[in-house]
C-alpha positions in Angstrom: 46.1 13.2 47.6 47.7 11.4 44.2 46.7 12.0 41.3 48.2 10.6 37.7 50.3 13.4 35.4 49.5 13.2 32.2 50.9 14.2 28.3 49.4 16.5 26.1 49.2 13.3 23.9 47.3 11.6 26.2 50.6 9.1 27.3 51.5 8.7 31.2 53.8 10.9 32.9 54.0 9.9 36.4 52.4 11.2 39.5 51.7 13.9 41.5 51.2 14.3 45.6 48.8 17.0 45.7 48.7 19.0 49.3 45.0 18.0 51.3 44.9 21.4 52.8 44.4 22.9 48.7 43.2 20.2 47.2 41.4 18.2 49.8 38.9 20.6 51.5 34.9 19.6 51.7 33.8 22.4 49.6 31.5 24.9 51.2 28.9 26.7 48.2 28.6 29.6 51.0 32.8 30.5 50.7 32.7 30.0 47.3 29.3 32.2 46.9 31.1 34.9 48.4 34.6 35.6 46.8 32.5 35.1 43.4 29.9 37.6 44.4 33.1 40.0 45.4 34.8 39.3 41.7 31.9 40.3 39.8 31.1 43.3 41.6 34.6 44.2 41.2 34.2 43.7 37.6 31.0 45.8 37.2 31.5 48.5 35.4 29.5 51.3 37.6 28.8 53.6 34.4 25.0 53.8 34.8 23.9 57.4 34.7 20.5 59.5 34.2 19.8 63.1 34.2 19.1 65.0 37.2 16.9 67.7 37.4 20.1 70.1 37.2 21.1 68.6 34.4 18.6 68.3 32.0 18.5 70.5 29.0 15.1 72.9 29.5 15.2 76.5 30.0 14.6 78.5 33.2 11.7 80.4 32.2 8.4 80.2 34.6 6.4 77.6 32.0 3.3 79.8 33.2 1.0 82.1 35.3 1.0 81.5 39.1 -2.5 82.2 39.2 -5.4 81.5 37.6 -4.9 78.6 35.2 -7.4 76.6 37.3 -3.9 73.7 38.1 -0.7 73.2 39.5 1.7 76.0 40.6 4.5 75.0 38.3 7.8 76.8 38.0 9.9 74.2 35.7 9.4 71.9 32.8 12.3 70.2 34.5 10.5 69.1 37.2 10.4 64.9 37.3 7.0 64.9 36.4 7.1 66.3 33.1 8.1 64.2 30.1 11.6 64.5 29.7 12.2 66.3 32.6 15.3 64.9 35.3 15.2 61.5 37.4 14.4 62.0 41.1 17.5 59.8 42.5 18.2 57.9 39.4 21.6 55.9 39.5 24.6 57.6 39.4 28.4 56.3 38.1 30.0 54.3 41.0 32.0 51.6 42.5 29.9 48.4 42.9 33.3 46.9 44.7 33.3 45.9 48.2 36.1 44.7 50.8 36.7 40.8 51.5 39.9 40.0 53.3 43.0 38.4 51.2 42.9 35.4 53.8 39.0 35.5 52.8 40.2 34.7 48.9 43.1 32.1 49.4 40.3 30.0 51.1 38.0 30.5 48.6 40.6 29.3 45.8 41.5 26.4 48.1 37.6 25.8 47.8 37.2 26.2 44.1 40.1 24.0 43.5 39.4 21.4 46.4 35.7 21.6 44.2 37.3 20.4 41.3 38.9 17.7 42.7 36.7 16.2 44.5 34.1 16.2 41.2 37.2 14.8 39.2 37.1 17.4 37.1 41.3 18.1 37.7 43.5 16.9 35.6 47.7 17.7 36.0 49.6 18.3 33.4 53.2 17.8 32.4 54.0 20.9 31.0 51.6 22.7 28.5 54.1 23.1 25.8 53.9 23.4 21.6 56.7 23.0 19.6 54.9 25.2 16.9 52.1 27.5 17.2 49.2 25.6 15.2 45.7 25.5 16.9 44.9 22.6 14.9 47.5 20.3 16.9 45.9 21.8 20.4 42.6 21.0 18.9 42.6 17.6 18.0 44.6 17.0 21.1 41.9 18.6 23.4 38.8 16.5 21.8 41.0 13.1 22.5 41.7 14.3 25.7 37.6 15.2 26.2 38.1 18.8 26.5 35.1 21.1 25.6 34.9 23.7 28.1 38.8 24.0 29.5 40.7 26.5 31.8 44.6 26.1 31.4 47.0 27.1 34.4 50.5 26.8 33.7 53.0 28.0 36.3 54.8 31.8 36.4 54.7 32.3 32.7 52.5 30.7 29.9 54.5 29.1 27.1 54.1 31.2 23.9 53.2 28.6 21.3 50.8 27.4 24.0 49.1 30.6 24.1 49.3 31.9 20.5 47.6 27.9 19.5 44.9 28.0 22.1 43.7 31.8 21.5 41.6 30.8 18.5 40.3 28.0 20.3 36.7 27.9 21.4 36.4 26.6 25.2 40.1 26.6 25.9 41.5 29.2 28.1 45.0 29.5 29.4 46.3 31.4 32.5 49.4 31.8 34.5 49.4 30.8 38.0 49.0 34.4 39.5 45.6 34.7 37.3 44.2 31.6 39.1 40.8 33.0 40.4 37.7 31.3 41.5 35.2 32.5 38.8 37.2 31.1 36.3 37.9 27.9 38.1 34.6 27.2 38.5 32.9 28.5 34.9 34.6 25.8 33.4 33.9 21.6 32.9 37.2 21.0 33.5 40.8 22.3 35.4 43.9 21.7 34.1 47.1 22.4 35.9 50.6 21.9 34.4 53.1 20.8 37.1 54.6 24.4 37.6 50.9 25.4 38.1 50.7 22.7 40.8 53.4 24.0 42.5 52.7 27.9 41.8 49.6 27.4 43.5 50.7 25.3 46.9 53.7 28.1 47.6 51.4 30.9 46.7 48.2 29.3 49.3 50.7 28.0 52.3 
């Protein structure tokens, strides 16, 4: 697959042969389903808690007579029937992570970005570079580009002025190869890959 390079000023830079077994897959929503279902429980933070009978702060005492109050035999207040008294099996603080295989994720990236292309919503960029950290210059150059909602991956490391200019920026995000992921991929309108992302990606998914 070819696809044209392109400047951060919007000027020609060539092209790009983009590997078919990355970038040229049918996407398959059941794949992709998957490795983003596994990435957001992984990201779930598991804190939910309650108060168990044991735990709840009543004291021990007999709340009254066995006999002859004409109801229940009750021996607690902290029994789950009482207001305020503990949860019967309420959720406890866990792990909502589960196991997917790493060959699993690789094909769901090659999905994700295979996705992209084929809805021509990649674009490759020459290198994702700023002279000088000013968000106004990444700005105006993302709204004559058409950016809105944008995910940036540059290659090994992120260039610093690129970063630092695109932090304040609403709908751009920026990532080194190793972050690629497929939730990210596909939250966004649009994928751009610098030319060191390009070829991040293909070693890291051969």
């Amino acid at each position: 697959m070819k696809l044209d390079v392109i400047k951060l000023d919007a000027g020609k830079a060539g092209s790009i042969d983009l590997s078919d077994e990355i970038f040229g897959l049918e996407p398959r929503a059941d794949i992709l389903h998957r490795v983003v279902r596994w990435q957001r429980a992984r990201a779930q933070a598991g804190t939910h808690s309650v108060l168990g009978r044991s735990e709840v702060s009543y004291s021990t005492k007999k709340i009254y007579r066995q006999k002859g109050t004409g109801g229940a035999r009750h021996g607690s207040k902290k029994a789950p029937i009482f207001r305020h008294g503990g949860v019967y099996k309420g959720p406890t603080p866990r792990s909502h992570a589960h196991d997917l295989t790493k060959k699993f994720r690789a094909l769901g990236l090659k999905h994700a970005l295979s996705a992209k292309a084929k809805a021509g919503e990649l674009v490759v960029l020459d290198t994702a570079e700023m002279a000088e950290a000013k968000t106004s210059l990444l700005a105006k150059a993302a709204k004559e580009l058409g950016w809105k909602r944008v995910l940036v991956i540059d290659g090994a490391e992120v260039n610093d002025n690129f970063a630092r200019a695109a932090r304040n920026l609403e709908g751009v995000d920026v990532l080194p190869s190793i972050g690629a992921n497929v939730y990210d991929i596909l939250k966004r309108d649009t994928l751009v890959l610098t030319k060191a992302g390009v070829e991040a990606l293909e070693a890291r998914l051969k």
